[in-house]
N, C-alpha and C positions, 0 to 999 in steps of 0.2 A: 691693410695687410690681413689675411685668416689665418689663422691661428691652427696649429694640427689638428688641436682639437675636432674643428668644426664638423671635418669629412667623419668621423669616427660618431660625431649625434645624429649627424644626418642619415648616417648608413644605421644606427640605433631608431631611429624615429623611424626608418621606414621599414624597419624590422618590425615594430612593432605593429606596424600597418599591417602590415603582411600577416601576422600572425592575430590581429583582430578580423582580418579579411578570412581568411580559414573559417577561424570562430563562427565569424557571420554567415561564411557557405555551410555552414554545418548547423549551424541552429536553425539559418533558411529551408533546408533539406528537411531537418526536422519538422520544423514546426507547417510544411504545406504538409507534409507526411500524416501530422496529426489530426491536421483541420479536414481532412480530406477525410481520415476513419473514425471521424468524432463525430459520426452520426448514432443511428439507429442503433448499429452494431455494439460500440461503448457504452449507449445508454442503456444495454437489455441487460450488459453483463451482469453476472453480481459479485458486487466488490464488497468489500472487508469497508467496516465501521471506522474505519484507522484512514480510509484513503481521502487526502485532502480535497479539498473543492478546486475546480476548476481554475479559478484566477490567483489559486497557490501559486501553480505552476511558472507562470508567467517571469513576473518579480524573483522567484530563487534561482530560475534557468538564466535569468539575464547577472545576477551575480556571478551563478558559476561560470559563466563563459567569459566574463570580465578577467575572475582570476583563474581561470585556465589560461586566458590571453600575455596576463604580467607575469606568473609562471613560465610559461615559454621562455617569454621575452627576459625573462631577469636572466636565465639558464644562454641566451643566445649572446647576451652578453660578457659572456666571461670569454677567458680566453682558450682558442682553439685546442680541443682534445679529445679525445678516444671518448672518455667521459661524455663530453658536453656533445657529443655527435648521437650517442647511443639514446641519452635521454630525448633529444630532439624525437630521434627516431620513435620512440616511445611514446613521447605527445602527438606525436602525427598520427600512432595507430589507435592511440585510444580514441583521438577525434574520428576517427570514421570508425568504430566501434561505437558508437556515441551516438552518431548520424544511423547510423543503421539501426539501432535498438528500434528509433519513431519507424522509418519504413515498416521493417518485421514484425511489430506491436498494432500499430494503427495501419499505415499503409495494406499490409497483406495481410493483417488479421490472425497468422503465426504466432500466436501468445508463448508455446513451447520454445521456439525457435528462440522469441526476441530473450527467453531467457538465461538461453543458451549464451546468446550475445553480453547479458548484463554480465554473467560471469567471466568471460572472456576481458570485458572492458573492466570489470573492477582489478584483474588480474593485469592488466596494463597500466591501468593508473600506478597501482603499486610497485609496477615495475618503474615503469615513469618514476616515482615518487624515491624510489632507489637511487637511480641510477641520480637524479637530479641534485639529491643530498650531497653526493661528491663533491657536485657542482656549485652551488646555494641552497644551503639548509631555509631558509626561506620559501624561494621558490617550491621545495617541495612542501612545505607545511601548508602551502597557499592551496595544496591538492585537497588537505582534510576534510576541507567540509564537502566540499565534488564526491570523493570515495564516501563518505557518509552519506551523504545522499543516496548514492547509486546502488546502498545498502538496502536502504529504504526501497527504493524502486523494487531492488529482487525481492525484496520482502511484500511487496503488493503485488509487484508479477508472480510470482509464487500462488501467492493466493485466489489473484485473477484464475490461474488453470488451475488448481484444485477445486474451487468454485465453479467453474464453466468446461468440464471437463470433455466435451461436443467439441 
């Protein structure tokens, strides 16, 4: 005999799926994005003494997309509401603000642009990170170190286009 329960983990488990599946399309987008403008053009720039080494990257983007991932997922779990809908909404658009910063930066080489974007996405995580508080005070604190980060970023994209100002 199953239990009620059951239907209700399974539809949890493949929530989760789904929303590590985003993650992955979005950090895949990124990351051919990167490898693709991470030639000649990145190596001429000149960056700020502060900007990490290359295989920084790697290992903290694989964190943040983890708990971008359990974030979602804790917030998809609760029960249905005006709330838990808005913040979904909100993680959906930071991840393609998110995907698009690599295109705009690396891909097209739009240094002004993509920092256009990092501001727009810090401004959605925090909304994200609002709206989700309603929902799990957790789930949004699992944003912190992501919006921190993406601080950091504008703060090297910033300096990337005052340094390379062409």
């Amino acid at each position: 005999m199953k239990s009620i329960s059951q239907p209700s983990r399974l539809r949890s488990a493949l929530a989760f799926l789904g929303f590590a599946g985003l993650s992955s399309a979005a950090a895949s987008l990124g990351a051919r994005a990167t490898i693709k403008g991470k030639g000649l053009w990145y190596r001429d720039l000149d960056k700020p003494s502060f900007n990490p080494p290359d295989w920084v990257f790697g290992p903290v983007w694989s964190v943040l997309y983890t708990m971008m991932t359990v974030s979602a997922w804790r917030v998809y779990r609760k029960e249905p509401s005006t709330a838990r809908s808005v913040a979904l909404g909100l993680w959906a658009g930071q991840l393609g603000l998110n995907a698009a910063w690599s295109v705009l930066f690396f891909g097209e080489h739009k240094k002004g642009a993509a920092l256009v974007d990092l501001g727009l996405l810090m401004g959605s995580i925090g909304g994200y990170m609002a709206a989700a508080k309603k929902v799990d005070r957790t789930a949004a604190a699992l944003m912190l170190p992501y919006l921190g980060w993406c601080g950091f970023a504008g703060l090297l994209n910033e300096e990337i286009v005052r340094r390379n100002p062409a």
